[in-house]
N, C-alpha and C positions, 0 to 999 in steps of 0.2 A: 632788170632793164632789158628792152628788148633794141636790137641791131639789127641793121640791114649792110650785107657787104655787098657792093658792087661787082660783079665777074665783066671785069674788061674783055679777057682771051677765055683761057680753058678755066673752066670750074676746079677748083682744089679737090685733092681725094678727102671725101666726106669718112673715110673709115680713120683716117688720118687726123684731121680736123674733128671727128668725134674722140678719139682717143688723147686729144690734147685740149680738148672742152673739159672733158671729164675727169683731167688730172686737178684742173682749176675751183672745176663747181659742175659736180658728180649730178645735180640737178638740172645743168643746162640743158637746152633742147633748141634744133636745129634742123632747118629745111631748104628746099631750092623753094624760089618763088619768082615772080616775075618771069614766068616762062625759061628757068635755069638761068636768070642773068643776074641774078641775087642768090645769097644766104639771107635766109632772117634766122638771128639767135637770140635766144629769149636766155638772160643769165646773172645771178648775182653778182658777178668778177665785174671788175671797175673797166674804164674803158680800156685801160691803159696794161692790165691786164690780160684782155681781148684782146689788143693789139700784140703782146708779145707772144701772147698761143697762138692767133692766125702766123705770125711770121714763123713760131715753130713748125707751124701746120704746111708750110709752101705758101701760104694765101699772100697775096696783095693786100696790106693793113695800111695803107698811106689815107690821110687826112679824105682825100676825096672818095675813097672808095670805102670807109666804114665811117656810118651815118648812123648817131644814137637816135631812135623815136622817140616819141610822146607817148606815154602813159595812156594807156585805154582802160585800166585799172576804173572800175565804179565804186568800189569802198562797199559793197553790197557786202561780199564775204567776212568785213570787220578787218580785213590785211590792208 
């Protein structure tokens, strides 16, 4: 499932937030977008999940500020 978190203030420390991704789902992967005013994370872990490693992480995980996407998945690779 891929996410996008909102950064209201200061961006969360990403070494932080990556080392508490990767206790959840060792395969997650994770970036600034939107000009540093988002994370998007791309990750197996449920939302609910997500939401408890950002709040490990320092992040702001409250309803308005992490937004599940839509699937961009085309089923080409058979996954």
């Amino acid at each position: 499932m891929e996410f996008s978190l909102h950064i209201a203030g200061q961006a969360p420390d990403l070494a932080v937030l990556g080392r508490e991704l990767s206790a959840i789902d060792p395969s997650a992967l994770f970036d600034l977008a939107d000009g540093g005013h988002a994370v998007r994370i791309s990750t197996m872990a449920t939302e609910q999940e997500l939401r408890d490693c950002l709040r490990l992480a320092g992040a702001d995980a409250n309803a308005d500020a992490l937004v599940q996407l839509p699937s961009v998945c085309c089923g080409g690779c058979g996954g």
